[in-house]
C-alpha positions as CSV (number, residue, x, y, z in Angstrom):
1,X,64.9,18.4,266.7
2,X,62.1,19.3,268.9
3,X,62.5,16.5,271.6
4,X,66.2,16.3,271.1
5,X,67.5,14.0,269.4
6,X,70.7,14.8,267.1
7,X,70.7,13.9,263.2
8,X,74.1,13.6,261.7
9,X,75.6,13.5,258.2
10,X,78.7,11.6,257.9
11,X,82.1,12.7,257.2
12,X,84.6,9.9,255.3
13,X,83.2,6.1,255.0
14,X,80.7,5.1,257.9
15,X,79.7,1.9,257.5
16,X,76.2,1.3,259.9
17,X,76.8,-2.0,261.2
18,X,79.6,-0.3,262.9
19,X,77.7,2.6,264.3
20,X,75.5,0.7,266.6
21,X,75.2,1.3,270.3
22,X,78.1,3.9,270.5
23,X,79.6,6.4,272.9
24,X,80.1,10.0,271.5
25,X,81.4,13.4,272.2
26,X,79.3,16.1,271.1
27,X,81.8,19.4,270.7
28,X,78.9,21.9,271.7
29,X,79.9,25.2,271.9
30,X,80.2,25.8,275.9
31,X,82.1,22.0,276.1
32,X,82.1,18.5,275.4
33,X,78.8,16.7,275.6
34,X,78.6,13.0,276.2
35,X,76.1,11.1,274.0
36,X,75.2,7.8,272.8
37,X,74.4,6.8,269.4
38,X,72.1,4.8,268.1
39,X,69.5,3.6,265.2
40,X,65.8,4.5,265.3
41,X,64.8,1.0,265.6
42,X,62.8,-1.4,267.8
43,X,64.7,-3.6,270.2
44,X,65.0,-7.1,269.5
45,X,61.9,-7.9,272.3
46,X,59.4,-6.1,269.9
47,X,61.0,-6.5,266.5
48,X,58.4,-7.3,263.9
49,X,60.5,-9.6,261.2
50,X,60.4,-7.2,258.8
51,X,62.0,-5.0,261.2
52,X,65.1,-7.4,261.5
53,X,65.3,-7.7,258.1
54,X,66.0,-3.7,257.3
55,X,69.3,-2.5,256.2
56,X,70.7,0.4,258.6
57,X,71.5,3.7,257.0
58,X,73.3,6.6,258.4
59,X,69.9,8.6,258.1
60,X,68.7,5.7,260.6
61,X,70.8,7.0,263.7
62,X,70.3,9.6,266.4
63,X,72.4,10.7,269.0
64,X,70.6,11.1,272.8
65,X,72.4,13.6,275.1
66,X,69.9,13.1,277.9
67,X,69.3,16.9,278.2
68,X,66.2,19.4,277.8
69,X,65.5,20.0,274.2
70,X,66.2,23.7,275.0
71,X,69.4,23.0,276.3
72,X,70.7,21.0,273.5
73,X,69.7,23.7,270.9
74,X,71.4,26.1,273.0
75,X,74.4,24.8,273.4
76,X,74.1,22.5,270.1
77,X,74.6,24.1,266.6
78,X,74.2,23.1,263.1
79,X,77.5,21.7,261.7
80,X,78.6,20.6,265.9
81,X,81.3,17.9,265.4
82,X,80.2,14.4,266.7
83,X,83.3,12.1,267.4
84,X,83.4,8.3,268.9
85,X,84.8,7.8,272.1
86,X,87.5,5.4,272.3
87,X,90.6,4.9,274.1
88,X,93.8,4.0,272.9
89,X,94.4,0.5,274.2
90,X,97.7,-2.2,273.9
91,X,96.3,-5.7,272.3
92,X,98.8,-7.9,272.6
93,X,101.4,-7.3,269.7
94,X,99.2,-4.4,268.6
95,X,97.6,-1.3,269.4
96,X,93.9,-0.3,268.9
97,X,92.3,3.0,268.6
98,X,89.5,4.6,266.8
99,X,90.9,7.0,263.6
100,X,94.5,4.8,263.6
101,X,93.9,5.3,260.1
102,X,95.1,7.7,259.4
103,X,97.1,8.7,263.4
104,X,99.5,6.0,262.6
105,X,100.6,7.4,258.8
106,X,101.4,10.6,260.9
107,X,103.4,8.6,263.6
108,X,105.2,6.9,260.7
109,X,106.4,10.3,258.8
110,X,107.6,11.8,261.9
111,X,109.8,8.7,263.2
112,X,110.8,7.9,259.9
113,X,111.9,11.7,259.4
114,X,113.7,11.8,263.1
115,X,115.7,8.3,262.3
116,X,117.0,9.1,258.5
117,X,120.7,9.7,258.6
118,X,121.1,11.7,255.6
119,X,118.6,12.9,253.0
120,X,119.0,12.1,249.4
121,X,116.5,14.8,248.3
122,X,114.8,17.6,249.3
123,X,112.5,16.5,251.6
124,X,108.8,17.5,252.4
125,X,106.4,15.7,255.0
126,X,103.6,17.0,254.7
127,X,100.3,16.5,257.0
128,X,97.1,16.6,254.7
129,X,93.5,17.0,255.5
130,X,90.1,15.8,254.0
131,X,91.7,12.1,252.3
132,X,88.3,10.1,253.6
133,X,86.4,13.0,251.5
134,X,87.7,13.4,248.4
135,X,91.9,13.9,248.9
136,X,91.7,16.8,249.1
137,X,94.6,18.3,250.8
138,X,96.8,16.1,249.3
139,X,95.7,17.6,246.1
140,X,96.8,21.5,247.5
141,X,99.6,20.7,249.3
142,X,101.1,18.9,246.0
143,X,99.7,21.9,243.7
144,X,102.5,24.1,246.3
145,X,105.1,21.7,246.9
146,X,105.2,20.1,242.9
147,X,107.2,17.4,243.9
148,X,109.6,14.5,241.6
149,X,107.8,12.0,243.6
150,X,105.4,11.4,246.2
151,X,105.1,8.6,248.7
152,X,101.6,8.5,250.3
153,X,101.2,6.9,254.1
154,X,98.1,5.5,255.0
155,X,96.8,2.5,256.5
156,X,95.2,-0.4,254.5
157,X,93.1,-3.5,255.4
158,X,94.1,-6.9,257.0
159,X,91.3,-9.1,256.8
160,X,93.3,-11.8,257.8
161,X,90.3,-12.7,260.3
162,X,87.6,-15.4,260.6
163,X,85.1,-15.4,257.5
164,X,87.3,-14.3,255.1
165,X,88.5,-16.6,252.5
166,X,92.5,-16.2,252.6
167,X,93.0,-14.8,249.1
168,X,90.9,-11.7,250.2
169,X,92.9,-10.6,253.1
170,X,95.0,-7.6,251.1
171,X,97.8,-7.6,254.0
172,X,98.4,-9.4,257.0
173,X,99.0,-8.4,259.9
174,X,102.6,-8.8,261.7
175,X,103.6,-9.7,257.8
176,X,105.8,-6.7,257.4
177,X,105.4,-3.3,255.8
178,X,102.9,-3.1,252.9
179,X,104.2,-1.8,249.4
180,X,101.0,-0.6,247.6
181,X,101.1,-2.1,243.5
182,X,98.0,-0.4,243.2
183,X,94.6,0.6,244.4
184,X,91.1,2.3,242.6
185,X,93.1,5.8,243.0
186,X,96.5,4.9,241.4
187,X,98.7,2.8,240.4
188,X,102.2,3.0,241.9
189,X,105.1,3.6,239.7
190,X,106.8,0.2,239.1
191,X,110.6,2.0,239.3
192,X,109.4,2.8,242.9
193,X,108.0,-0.4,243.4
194,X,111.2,-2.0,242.9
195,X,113.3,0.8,244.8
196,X,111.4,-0.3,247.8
197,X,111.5,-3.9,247.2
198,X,115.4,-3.8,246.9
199,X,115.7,-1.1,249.9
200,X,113.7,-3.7,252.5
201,X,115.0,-7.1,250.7
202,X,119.0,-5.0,251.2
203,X,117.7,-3.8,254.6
204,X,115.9,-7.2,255.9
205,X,113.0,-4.7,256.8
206,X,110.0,-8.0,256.6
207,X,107.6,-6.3,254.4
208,X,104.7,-7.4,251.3
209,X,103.2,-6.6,248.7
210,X,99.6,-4.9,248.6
211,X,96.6,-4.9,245.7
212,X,93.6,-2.9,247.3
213,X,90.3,-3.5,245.1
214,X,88.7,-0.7,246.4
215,X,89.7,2.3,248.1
216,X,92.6,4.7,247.7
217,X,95.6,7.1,249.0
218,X,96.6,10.6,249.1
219,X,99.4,9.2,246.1
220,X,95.6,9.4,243.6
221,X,95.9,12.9,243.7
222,X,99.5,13.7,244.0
223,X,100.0,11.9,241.1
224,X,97.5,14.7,238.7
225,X,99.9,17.8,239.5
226,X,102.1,19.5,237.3
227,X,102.1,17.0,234.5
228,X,102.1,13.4,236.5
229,X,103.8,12.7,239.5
230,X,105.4,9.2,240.5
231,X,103.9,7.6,243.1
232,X,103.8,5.0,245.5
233,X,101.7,4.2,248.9
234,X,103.3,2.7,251.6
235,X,100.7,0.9,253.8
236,X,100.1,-0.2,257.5
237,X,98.1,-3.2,257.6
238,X,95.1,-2.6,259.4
239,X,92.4,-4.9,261.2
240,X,88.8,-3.8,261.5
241,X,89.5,-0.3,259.4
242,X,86.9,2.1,259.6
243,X,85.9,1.2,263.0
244,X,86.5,3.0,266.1
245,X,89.1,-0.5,267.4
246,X,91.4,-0.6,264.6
247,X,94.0,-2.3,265.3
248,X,97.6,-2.7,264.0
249,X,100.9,-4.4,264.7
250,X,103.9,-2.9,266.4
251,X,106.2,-4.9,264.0
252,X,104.6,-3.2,260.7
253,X,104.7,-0.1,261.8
254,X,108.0,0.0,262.7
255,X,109.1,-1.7,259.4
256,X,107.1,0.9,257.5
257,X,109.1,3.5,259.2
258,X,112.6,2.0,258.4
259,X,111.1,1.1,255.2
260,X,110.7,5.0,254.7
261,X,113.5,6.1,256.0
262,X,115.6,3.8,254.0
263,X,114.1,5.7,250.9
264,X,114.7,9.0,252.5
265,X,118.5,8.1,252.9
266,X,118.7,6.5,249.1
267,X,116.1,6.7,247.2
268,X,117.1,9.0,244.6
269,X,118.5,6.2,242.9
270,X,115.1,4.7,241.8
271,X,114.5,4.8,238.3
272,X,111.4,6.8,237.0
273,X,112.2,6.4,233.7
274,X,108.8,5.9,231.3
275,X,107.4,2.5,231.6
């Protein structure tokens, strides 16, 4: 605006509690700008009650470069990309990064490509763009590819954390590799379901069993192509998703990826047969 201050509109799920007192990177179009973002609001020294009481929105935020208005319209366009800064930091048995969902999915595919001995099946691994808004790359690249079967990669929560009663945790984390029964985008196919049980119980890869309530995976739109598509998610459990520290373990990572590659290697002997 005229003194400014950047408005944004979100891209993917933004929760505002999660937005507060931020680091950004502005992309402007002569270089990286840093900026800090932040809620319209009064500080908690002058906060009415009223004012403590009030819901954040994403409409709420701003972000302040510290520059001359004129400079900032110069060099900052409508549509400019605003990112969190975050390193990529070891926790203890886990590592923590902002946008490890979906990073880690991609880190998964490759590895689990690289360590399969043999393939069963023609094989695609595919990276998609646009799930957080609507999957839709998953729903091109599947239109060109018309797979037998997809198996979607994505994180999904552990809220195995202070607060939250146990039965509400979806995954743990350090549990194992998460096999996805089904999610508000799709319901995985129950002959995969088994394949992958039987492949880690045969395999003693440490893995269990996911029911997300809401949310959903690239497999919700492979699964409308050509007909139907079987399909499955197999899931990284994920602390703090949607935040820029999510964190995961080392242990469930690598379990999803010999979890995948295990399928890769014999997995044409699921059995997709009607159910």
């Amino acid at each position: 605006d005229d003194k400014g201050w950047l408005r944004l509109v979100p891209l993917g799920g933004h929760n505002p509690r999660n937005m507060v007192a931020q680091r950004v990177v502005v992309c402007g179009n002569k270089g990286d700008l840093p900026g800090l973002l932040y809620p319209g609001v009064r500080p908690p020294h002058i906060a009415t009650a009223e004012d403590l009481r009030k819901e954040l929105k994403v409409s709420d935020f701003f972000v302040d470069l510290c520059l001359p208005p004129a400079r900032v319209k110069k060099e900052v366009e409508p549509g400019t990309m605003v990112v969190i800064e975050r390193e990529f930091a070891e926790i203890g048995a886990g590592v923590s990064c902002k946008a490890m969902d979906n990073r880690v999915a991609m880190y998964v595919m490759i590895k689990a490509m690289q360590a399969a001995k043999s393939f069963d099946f023609d094989t695609y691994a595919v990276a998609t763009t646009q799930e957080e808004v609507g999957l839709r790359g998953a729903g091109a690249s599947a239109a060109g590819v018309a797979p037998d079967v997809g198996i979607a990669l994505d994180t999904t929560l552990a809220v195995d954390i202070p607060g939250v009663p146990d039965h509400e945790k979806v995954t743990a984390l350090g549990a194992g590799a998460a096999i996805k029964l089904m999610d508000s985008a799709s319901i995985s196919h129950s002959g995969l379901v088994a394949c992958f049980r039987e492949l880690a119980t045969k395999r003693k890869i440490k893995h269990q069993l996911e029911i997300l309530p809401r949310g959903g995976t690239d497999a919700g739109a492979i699964q409308k192509v050509h007909g139907g598509v079987p399909v499955i998610t197999l899931s990284i459990p994920t602390r703090y998703i949607h935040t820029s520290i999510e964190l995961v373990h080392r242990q469930d990572v690598a379990a999803v990826v010999k979890l995948l590659a295990a399928f890769i290697e014999e997995g044409a002997a699921a059995d997709l047969g009607l159910v």
